[in-house]
C-alpha positions as semicolon CSV with decimal commas, in nm:
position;residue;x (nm);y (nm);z (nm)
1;X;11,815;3,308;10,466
2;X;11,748;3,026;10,703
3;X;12,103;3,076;10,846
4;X;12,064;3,468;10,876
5;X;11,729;3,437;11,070
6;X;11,863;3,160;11,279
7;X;12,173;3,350;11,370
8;X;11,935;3,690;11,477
9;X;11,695;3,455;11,712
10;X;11,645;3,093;11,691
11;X;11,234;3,129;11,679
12;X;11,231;3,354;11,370
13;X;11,339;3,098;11,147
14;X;11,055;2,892;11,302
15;X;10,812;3,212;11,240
16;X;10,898;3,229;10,865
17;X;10,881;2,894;10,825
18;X;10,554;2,747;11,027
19;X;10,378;3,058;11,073
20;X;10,321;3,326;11,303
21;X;10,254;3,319;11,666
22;X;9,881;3,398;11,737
23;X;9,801;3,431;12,130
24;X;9,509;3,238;12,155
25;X;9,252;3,239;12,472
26;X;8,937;3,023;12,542
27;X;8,597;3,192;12,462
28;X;8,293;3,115;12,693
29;X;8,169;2,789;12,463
30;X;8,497;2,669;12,514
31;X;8,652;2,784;12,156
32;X;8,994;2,903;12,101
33;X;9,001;3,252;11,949
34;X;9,247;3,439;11,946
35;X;9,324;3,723;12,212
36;X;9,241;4,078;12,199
37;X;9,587;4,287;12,307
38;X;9,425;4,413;12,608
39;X;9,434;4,066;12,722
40;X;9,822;3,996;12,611
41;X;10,129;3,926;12,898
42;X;10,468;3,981;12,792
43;X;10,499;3,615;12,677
44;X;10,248;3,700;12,413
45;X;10,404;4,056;12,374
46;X;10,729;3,928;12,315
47;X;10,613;3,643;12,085
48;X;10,414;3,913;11,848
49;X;10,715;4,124;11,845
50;X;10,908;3,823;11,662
51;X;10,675;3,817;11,442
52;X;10,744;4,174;11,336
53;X;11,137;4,118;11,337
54;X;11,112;3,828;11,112
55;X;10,865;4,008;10,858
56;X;11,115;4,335;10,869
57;X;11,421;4,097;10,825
58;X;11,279;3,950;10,506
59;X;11,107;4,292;10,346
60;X;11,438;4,522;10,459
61;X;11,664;4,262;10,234
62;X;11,418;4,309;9,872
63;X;11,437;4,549;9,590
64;X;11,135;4,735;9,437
65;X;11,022;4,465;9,221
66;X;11,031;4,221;9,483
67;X;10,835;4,424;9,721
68;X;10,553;4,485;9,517
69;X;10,538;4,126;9,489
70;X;10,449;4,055;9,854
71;X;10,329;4,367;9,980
72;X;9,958;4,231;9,990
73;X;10,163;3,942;10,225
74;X;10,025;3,967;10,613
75;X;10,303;3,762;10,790
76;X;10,631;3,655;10,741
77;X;10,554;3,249;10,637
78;X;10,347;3,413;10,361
79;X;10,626;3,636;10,256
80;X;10,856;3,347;10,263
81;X;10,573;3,135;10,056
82;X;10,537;3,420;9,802
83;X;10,926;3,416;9,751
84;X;11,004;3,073;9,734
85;X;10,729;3,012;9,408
86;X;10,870;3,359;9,287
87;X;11,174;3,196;9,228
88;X;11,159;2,840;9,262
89;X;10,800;2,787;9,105
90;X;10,601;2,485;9,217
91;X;10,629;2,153;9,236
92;X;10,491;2,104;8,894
93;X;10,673;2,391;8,745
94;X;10,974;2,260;8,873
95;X;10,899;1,897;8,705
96;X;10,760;2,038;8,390
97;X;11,104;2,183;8,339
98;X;11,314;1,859;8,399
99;X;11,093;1,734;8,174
100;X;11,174;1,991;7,927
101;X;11,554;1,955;7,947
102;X;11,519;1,560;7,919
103;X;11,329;1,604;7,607
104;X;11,609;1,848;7,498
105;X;11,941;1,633;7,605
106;X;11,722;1,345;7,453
107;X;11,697;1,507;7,078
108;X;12,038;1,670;7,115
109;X;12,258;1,522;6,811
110;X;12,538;1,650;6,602
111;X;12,478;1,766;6,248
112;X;12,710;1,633;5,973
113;X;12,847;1,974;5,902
114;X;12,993;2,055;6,250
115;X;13,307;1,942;6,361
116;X;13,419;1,756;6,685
């Protein structure tokens, strides 16, 4: 997927990976919030319309099943998120496995009654 979203535009990758673009502007106690879309130049316009792309790259290449599983999903780095523990699992998923197969090659013997 990385290569497919690089190969469309560079910054979508980015998108799906770090997290959307959010035009941000500085309030009058000097906070950033972000900007209301009267206030957006095409910078912003163009950056927001990423964004979109990258979400529509990554929903346009699921099935049914897979959709329902991030269609609650805002942005494309939380579609990506979703995905990747969908089919990876966590980090202690992941390990709790190993662990399982070690245990498994560990015990693994030959009985008497099977041949070589």
């Amino acid at each position: 997927m990385e290569d497919f979203l690089t190969a469309e535009d560079l910054e979508l990758w980015t998108i799906v990976s770090q997290g959307p673009f959010i035009p941000t502007t500085q309030n009058a106690q000097s906070e950033t919030v972000p900007k209301d879309p009267s206030e957006f130049v095409a910078a912003d316009f163009k950056m927001t319309e990423k964004n979109a792309k990258a979400k529509k790259i990554l929903i346009c290449g699921l099935g049914p099943d897979e959709y329902n599983r991030i269609s609650m999903c805002s942005n494309a780095n939380q579609i990506w998120d979703a995905l990747q523990i969908a089919h990876e699992g966590t980090n202690q998923v992941n390990r709790s496995r190993i662990e399982l197969l070690m245990r498994n090659y560990e015990l693994f013997f030959m009985k008497e009654s099977e041949p070589i």
